[in-house]
N, C-alpha and C positions, 0 to 999 in steps of 0.2 A: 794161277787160276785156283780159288780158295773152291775145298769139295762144297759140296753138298750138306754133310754134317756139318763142316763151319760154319754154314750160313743158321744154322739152327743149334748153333752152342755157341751163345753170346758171350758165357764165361771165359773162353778160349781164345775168341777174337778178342778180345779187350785183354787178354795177358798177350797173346802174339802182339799187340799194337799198344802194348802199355798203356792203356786208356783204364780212365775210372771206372770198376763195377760195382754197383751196389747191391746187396745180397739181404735174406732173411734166414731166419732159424726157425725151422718145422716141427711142434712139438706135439703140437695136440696131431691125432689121427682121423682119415677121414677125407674121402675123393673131392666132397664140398668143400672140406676145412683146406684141402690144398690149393685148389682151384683157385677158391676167392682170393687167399693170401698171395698167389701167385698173379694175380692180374689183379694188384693192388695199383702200380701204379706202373708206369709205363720207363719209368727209371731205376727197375726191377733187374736184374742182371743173371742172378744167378740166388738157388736157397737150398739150404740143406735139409734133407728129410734126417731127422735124429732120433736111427732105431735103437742107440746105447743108453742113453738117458729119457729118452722122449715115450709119448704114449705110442707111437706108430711102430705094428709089428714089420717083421721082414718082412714076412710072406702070409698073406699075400698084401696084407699093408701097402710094403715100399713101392708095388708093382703100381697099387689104384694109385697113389698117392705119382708117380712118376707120371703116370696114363695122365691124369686126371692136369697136372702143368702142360704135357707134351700139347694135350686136346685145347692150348689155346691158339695155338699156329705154331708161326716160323720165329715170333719176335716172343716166345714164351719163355723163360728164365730158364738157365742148366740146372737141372735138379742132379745134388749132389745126394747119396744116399753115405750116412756113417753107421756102418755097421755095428751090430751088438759086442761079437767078439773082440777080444784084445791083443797086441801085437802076440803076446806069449800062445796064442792059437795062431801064430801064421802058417806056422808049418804042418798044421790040424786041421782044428776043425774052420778058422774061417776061410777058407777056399771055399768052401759050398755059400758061404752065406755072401761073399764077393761077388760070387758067381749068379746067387739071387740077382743080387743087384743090378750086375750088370746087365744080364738078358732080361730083368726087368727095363730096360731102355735106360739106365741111369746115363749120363752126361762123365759121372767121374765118380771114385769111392772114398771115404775118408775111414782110416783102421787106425785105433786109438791104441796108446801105450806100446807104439812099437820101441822098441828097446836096442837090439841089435843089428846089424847090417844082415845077417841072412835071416832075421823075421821082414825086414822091407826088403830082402833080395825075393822070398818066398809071397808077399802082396805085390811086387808088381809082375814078377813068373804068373800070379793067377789069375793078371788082370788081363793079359795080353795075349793074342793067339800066339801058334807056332810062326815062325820061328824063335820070337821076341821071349814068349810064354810058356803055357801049357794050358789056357785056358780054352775049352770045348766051346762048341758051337751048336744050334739045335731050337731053341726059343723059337714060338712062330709067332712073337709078338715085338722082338728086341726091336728090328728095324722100325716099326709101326711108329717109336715115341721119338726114333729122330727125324720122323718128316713124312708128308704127303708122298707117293712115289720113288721113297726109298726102298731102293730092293734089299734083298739080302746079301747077296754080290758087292753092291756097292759098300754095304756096312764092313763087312769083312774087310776089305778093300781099303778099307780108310781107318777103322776103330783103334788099329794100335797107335795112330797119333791123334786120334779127335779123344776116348777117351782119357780123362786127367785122373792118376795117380796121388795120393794125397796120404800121409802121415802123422800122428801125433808124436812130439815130445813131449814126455808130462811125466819122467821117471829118472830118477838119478840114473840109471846104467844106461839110456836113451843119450842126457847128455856124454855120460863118459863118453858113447861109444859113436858120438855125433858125425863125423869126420866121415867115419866109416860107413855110418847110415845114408848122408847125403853123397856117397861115393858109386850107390845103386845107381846104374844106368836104367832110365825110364823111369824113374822116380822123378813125380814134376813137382812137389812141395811139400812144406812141414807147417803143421798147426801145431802152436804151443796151447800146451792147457795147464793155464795157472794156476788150476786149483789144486789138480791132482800132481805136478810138480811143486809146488807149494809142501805139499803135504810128506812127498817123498823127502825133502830134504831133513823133514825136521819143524818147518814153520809152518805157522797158523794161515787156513784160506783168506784169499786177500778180501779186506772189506774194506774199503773196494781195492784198493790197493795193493798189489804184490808188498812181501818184504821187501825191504832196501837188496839182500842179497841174493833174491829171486830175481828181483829187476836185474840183474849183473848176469844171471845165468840166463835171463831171457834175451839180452842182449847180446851174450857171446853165441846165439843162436841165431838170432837173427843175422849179424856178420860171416859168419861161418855159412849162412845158407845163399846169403848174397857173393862171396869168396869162389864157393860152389860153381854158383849160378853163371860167372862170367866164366868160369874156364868150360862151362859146358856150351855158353855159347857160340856157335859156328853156323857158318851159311853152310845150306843144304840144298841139293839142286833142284830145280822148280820141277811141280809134280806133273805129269803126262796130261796131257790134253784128255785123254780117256782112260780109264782103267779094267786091264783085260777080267771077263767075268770069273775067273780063277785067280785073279792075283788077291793076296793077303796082306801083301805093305803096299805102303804108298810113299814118295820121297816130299812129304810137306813137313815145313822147319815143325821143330815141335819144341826143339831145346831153347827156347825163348830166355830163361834161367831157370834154378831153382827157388822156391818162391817161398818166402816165408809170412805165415800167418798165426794169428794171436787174438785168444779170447778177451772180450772187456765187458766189463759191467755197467758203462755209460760212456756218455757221449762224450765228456770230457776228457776220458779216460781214451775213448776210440781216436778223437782227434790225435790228442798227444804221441798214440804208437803210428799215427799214419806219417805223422812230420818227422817220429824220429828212422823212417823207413820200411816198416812192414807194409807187405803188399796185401795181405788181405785181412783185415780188422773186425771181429763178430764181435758188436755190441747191443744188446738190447735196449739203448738208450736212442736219444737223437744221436746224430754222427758230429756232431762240431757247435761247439759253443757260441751264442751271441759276438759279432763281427768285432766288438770290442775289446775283447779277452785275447784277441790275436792279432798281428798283422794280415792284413789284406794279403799280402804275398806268400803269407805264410798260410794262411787259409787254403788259398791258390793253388799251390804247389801240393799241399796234403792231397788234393782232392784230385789233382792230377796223377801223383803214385799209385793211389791205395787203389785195394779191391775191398770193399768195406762190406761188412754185415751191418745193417741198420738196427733192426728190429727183430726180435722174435715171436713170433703169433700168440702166445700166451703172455707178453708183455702188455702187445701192442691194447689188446682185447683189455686187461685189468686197468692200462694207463687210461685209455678212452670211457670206459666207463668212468673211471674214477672221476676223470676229469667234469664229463657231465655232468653227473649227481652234484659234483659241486660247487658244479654253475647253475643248478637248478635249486638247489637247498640252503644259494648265499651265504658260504660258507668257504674258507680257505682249502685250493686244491692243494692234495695232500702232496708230501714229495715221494718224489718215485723211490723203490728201494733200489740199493745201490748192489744187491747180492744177488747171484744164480741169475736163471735165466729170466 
């Protein structure tokens, strides 16, 4: 019997059932600018709010900006919130700004440049109640963004398997110490970021493309997170018909695997990591190229794996105008840039 939350974190159900999700990137700030973007189209999955790079602050930002997807119902996208801090604050200062997020109603957190196993032993300790955690309780708005009728009992009750736990590698000592990272129990995936691992090693940000020896180390991440992923996963016993108003866990599978994800800079780029197995792909381009660039099967099959970021709001917005104006001024549309967001 899938809770309550599940039914209103679609990111989660599509990774419990390995089904395709398709996701956006939140950049610009703003309750309208969330909303719209979020009930853009109805094959919408899940989008991340991006307080590190992005215009939107934490607080109270992430909070309208989470309200503002939640208030479109039950079938509204899991808003993921990436906080500002970096993994080398896990054991600091980003606890409080986790904490933002999550009792801002987030769906799940993303903490960038985690580097060692006890900075991601210390973000998922802060994502989690006790026993799991040490993460406080107290928000009188948390339950509000997962659902009509959800109490706070019930949130409690279910949050330390409905919330998703999320990761950056993007640091030479990150890979060094990957094994160890991915060995974090409750830890549910890792987002590679090319750029800033690009840069750690030594080589130039990819335009658009990683190095030849970045692709290599993006690769032994991605294996290593799927490796992970199958020895974590086990059946777990089906969750209570009911859940007593005090209870704090719940017995719903959640080790589905660990799940590995990677930023791209286009669509062609996106396809190509979906087929070669990442499960969640952020690109700000279209997601898969003209049916002829590919095998049908192979098309098929990408779009079956991935969990894909499509688009990001300040793309989407530059590409569209673009394009207009230059269908309106007869005139050749420009080509999309292949860098940043």
């Amino acid at each position: 019997m899938a809770s309550t939350l599940t039914l209103t974190h679609p990111l989660l159900a599509a990774l419990r059932a390995s089904k395709p999700a398709f996701g956006a990137w939140l950049t610009l700030p703003g309750f309208l600018a969330a909303r719209t973007a979020a009930g853009a189209s109805p094959h919408l999955s899940w989008v991340v709010i991006d307080c590190e790079h992005g215009a939107t602050p934490l607080q109270p930002g992430a909070a309208e900006a989470v309200h503002a997807i939640a208030g479109l119902g039950p079938a509204a996208p899991s808003a993921i919130v990436r906080i500002p801090a970096t993994g080398a604050c896990a054991d600091g200062s980003a606890g409080w700004q986790i904490k933002y997020a999550l009792d801002a109603g987030a769906k799940g957190v993303l903490v960038p440049m985690v580097s060692t196993r006890e900075q991601a032993a210390a973000v998922v300790a802060a994502a989690r109640f006790p026993p799991e955690g040490v993460r406080g309780f107290g928000s009188p708005f948390t339950q509000q963004a997962w659902g009509a009728g959800v109490s706070a009992d019930a949130y409690l009750a279910h949050a330390n398997r409905a919330v998703l736990v999320l990761v950056q590698i993007e640091t030479r000592a990150g890979v060094e110490n990957l094994d160890d990272i991915l060995a974090v129990d409750g830890l549910d995936g890792v987002f590679i970021g090319p750029y800033d691992l690009s840069l750690s090693f030594g080589f130039p940000a990819p335009a658009p493309d990683p190095h030849p020896e970045v692709d290599k180390i993006i690769e032994r991440i991605r294996v290593a997170a799927h490796a992970k992923g199958k020895k974590w996963c086990a059946p777990a016993p089906p969750p209570p018909s009911h859940c007593p108003s005090d209870a704090h866990t719940d017995h719903e599978p959640r080790r589905f695997r660990v799940r590995s994800a990677v930023f791209c800079t286009s669509g062609t780029q996106a396809a190509a990591r979906a087929k070669q197995g990442f499960d969640m792909v952020r690109s700000p381009r279209r997601i898969l190229p003209p049916p002829s660039s590919m095998r049908r099967a192979a098309v098929a099959d990408a779009r079956a794996r991935a969990q894909i970021n499509v688009t990001s709001d300040s793309s989407a917005i530059k590409e569209t105008i673009a394009h207009h104006l230059a269908r309106a001024a007869g005139v050749a549309e420009p080509v999309p840039e292949e860098f940043g967001y």
